[in-house]
N, C-alpha and C positions, 0 to 999 in steps of 0.2 A: 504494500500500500504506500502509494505517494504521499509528500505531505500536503500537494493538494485534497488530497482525499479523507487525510487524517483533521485537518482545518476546516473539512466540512461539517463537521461534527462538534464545532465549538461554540458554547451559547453559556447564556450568563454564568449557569454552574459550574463550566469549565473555568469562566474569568478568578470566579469568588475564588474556587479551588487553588488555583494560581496563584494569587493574593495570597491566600491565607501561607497557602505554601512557604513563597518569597519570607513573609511576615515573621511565620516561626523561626523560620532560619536564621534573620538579620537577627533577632530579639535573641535569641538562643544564645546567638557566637558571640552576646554583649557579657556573657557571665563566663568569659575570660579574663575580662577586667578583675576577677576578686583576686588570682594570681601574684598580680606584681602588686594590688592593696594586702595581701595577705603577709607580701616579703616587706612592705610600706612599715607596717603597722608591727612589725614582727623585731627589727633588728634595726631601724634607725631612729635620730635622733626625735625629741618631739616637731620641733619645727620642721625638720625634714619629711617627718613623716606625717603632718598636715597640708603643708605646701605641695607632698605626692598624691595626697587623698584627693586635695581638690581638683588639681591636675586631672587627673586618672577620672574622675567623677564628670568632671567637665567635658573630657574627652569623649566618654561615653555617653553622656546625655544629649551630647551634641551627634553624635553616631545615631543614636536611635531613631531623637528628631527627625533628621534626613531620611534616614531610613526608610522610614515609618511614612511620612510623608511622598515616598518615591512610590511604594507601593499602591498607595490609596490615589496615587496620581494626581495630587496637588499642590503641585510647585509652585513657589511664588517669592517675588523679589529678595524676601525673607528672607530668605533661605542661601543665597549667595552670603548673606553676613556672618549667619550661621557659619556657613564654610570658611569663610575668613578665619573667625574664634576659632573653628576646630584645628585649622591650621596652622593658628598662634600657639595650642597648649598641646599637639604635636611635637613640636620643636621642642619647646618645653619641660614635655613630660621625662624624657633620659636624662636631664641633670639631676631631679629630684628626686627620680624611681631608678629602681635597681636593674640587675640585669635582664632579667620576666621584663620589661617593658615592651622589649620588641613582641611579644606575646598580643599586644595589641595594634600592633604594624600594616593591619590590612585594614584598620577602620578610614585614617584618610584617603589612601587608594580607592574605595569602596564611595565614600561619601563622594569622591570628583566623579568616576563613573557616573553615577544615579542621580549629579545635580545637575552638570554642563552637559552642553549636550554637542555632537558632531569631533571635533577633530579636539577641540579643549577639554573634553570630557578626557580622551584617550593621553592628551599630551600633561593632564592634572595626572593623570592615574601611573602614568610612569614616571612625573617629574615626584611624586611622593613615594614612590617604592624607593627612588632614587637618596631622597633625604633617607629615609630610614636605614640605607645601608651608610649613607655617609655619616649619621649621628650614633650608628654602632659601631664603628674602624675602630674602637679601643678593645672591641671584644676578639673571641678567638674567632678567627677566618673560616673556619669550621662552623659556628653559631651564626656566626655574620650571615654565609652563603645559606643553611639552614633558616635562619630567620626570614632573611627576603624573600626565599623562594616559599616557605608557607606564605606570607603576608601573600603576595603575589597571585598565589593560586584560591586562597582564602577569598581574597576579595574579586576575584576574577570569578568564583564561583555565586559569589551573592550577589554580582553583578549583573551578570545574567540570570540568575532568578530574578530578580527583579525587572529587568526590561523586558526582561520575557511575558510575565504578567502584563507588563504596562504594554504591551504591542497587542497583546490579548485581549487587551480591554480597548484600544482602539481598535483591531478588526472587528468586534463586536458593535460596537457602537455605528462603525463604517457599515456594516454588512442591516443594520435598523436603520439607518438612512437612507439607503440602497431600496433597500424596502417600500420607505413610505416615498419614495420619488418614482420607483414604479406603480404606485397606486395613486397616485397624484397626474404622473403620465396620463395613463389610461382617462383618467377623469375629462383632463386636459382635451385629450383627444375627443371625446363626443362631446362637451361644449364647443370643440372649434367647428364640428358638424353640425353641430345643431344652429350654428351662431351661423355658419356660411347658407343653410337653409332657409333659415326664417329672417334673419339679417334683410336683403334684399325684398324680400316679398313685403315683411311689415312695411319698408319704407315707404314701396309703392303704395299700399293701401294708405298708409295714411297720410300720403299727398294728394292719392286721387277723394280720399275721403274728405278732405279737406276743398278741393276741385270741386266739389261736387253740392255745398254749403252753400258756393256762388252763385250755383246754376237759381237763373229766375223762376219762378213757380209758374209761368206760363210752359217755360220749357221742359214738362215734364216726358216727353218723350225718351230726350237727352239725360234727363234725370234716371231714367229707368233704365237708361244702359251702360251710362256711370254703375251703378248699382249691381248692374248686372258682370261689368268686369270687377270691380271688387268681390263680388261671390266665389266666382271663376279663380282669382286670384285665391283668396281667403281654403277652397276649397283644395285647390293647389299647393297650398302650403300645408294643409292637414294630410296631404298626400304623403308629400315629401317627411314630415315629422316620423309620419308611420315607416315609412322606408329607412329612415334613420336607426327609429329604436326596434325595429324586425331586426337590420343587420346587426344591430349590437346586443340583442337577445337570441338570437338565433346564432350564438356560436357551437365552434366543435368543441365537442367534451375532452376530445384529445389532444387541443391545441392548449382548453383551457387547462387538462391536468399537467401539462410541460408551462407552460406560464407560471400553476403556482408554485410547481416544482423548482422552478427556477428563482422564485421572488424567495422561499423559505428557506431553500439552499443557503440565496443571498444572506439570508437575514439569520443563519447559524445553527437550522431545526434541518435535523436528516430525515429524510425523506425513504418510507417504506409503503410503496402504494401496488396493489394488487390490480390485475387483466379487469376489464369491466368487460361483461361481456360484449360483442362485437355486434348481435342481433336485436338490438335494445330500440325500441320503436325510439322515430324524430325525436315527437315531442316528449319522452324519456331522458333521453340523452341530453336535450337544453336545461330542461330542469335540473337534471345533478349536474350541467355546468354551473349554474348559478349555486346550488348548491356549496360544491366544491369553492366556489369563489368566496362566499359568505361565510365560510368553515376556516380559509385560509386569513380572510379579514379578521374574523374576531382571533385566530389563532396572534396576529400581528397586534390587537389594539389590548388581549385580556390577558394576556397567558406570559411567562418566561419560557417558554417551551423551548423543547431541544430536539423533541423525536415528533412525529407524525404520521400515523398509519391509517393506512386505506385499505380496507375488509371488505370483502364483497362473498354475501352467503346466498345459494338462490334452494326457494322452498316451492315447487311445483311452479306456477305461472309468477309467482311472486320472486321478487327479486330485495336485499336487505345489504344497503348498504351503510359500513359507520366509517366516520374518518374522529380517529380520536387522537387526541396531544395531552402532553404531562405540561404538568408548569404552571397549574393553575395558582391563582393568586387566592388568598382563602378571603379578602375583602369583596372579590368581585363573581365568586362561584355561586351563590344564587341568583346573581343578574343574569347571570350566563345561560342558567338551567332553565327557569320558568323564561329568559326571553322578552321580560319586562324593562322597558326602557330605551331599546331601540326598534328601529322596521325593521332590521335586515332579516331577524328570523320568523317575524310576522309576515313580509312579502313571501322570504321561504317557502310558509306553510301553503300562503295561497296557491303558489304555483305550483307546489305537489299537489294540493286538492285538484287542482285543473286537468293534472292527465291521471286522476284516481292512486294517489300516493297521499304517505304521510310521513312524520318527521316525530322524533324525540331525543330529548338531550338530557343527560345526564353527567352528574360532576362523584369519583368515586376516587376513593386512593388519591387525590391528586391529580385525577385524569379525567379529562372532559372529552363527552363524548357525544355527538351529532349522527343521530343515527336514523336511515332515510329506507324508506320499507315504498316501493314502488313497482308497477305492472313491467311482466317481462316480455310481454306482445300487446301490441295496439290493444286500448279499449273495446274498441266495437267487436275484436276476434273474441276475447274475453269474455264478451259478453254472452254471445252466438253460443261459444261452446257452455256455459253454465245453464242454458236454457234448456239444448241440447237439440237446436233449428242447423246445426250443422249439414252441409251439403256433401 
């Protein structure tokens, strides 16, 4: 598996995961610090070994801040000062503290990684490995080269956990914009049709309507055929409306199940959707496109969802279909269920009533479930054969 493939699979719980991951980590490797407090506080003088606490204390508080902040991905002005300080009691910290100091060698490396960003992130992170081998040359060249190269790899490693998360949570975030710009598209798209249909014709009418105010009441010939092109027109324009919203009700179920295949993909929910069968009357087939539309909507406006499956069970003439996602939010799972509060599952219903189907939704485990019970051959064959007027 690519890691296209493995990325398609990544939605908020993978972000949090991430995060939390990162999080432990950085916080974890801060209780190294008690080390060189323990050698602090163990065998030097009192002022030495206040002057180390605070140091060492300062160092780390300042570690974590950053840290901490990299993770949750809120960076801000702040935080370069922060780095300043941390890089003032850096320096610092090997006069006061004992040998253990280089024990915490990887927190400034770490903090330039997670704060700069581009080529100063990379040239902070090796100009501070750098100081810490130059502020330990009195130790053995043996520690020396052992100390940098943990720091080194220490901070290299929490480094990248951390970007990692933070890239995690912008693909996610990109892949929910991605999303509602393809639903925003589409929208876009039959206003600019509706607008180039009725646009033009309203204008005519209500200039000839206007035209036609002047006409003298002698001239009522004239009047009646003013009258009669605005009809003509007026009638013309309920033509074209229809034509409009036929072709954008009238789609293929199979274009629309690659559409929302492709929007949920975008947006971080993997996609497991089952053959619908291929024998499925017209006006079947439109209905669970909108269906399938309306299931992919609310999945985008109600849900964290990650996964998305499409079931399809057939029972004699009858045909049952459920498209269910995880991720339910527990504030918004009885909106969901009974349907109260918006059209979408109300128009739903209607249009299942229309070619003898129906619809029900339920929220269980965490998982919402839209599930769509509709005729596997035309009405009128259905009906023929129940009567038993078959020929």
């Amino acid at each position: 598996m690519g890691a296209p493939e493995r990325l398609t699979g990544v939605g908020p719980g993978t972000v949090r995961l991430a995060r939390a991951g990162a999080a432990v980590f950085s916080v974890g490797m801060a209780a190294f610090a008690a080390v060189p407090l323990m050698e602090a506080l163990g065998g030097f003088p009192v002022l030495r070994a206040a002057a180390a606490v605070l140091l060492i204390t300062g160092l780390t508080g300042c570690y974590l801040w950053l840290g901490v902040r990299a993770v949750l991905d809120r960076s801000s002005r702040r935080d370069l000062v922060v780095l300043a300080v941390m890089a003032a009691l850096a320096v610092a910290v090997p006069f006061a503290a004992g040998p253990s100091w280089l024990g915490l060698g990887f927190m400034l490396p770490f903090a330039f990684a997670v704060t700069l960003r581009g080529w100063r992130a990379a040239a902070g992170f090796f100009a501070a490995l750098a100081v810490n081998v130059a502020l330990s040359a009195s130790q053995e060249l043996s520690w020396v080269l052992f100390g940098g190269l943990q720091s080194m790899l220490t901070a290299g490693a929490l480094a990248g956990l951390t970007i990692f998360a933070t890239l995690l949570s912008e693909l996610q975030r990109t892949r929910e914009e991605l999303a509602r710009l393809a639903i925003t598209e589409e929208r876009l798209r039959f206003a600019r049709e509706l607008h180039d249909v009725l646009g033009h014709n309203l204008s005519v009418i209500a200039m000839r309507t206007e035209l036609s105010t002047r006409i003298p009441a002698e001239q009522i010939a004239r009047l009646h055929g003013e009258l009669a092109e605005i009809h003509d027109i007026a009638r013309r324009s309920l033509h074209d409306v229809r034509a409009v919203v036929k072709g954008y009700r009238e789609m293929s179920l199979e274009r629309e199940l690659s559409g929302v295949r492709r929007v949920l993909e975008t947006a971080g929910v993997r996609c497991d959707f089952a053959e619908l069968p291929a024998a499925l009357p017209a006006e079947v087939r439109v209905a669970l496109a909108w269906a399938v539309r309306e299931a992919a909507t609310n999945l985008l406006r109600h849900s964290n969802a990650t996964v998305c499956l499409l079931g399809v069970e057939t029972d004699g003439d009858r045909i049952r279909v459920t498209v269910a996602n995880d991720g339910v939010r527990p504030s918004e799972g009885d909106a969901r269920t009974d349907g109260v509060g918006g059209s979408g599952l109300a128009g739903l219903d209607e249009r299942l009533a229309q070619v003898g189907g129906s619809s029900e939704r339920y929220t269980e485990d965490g998982w919402f479930t839209l599930s769509l019970d509709v005729p596997g051959r035309p009405m009128a064959a259905a009906l023929t054969s129940a009567t038993g007027d078959r020929k």
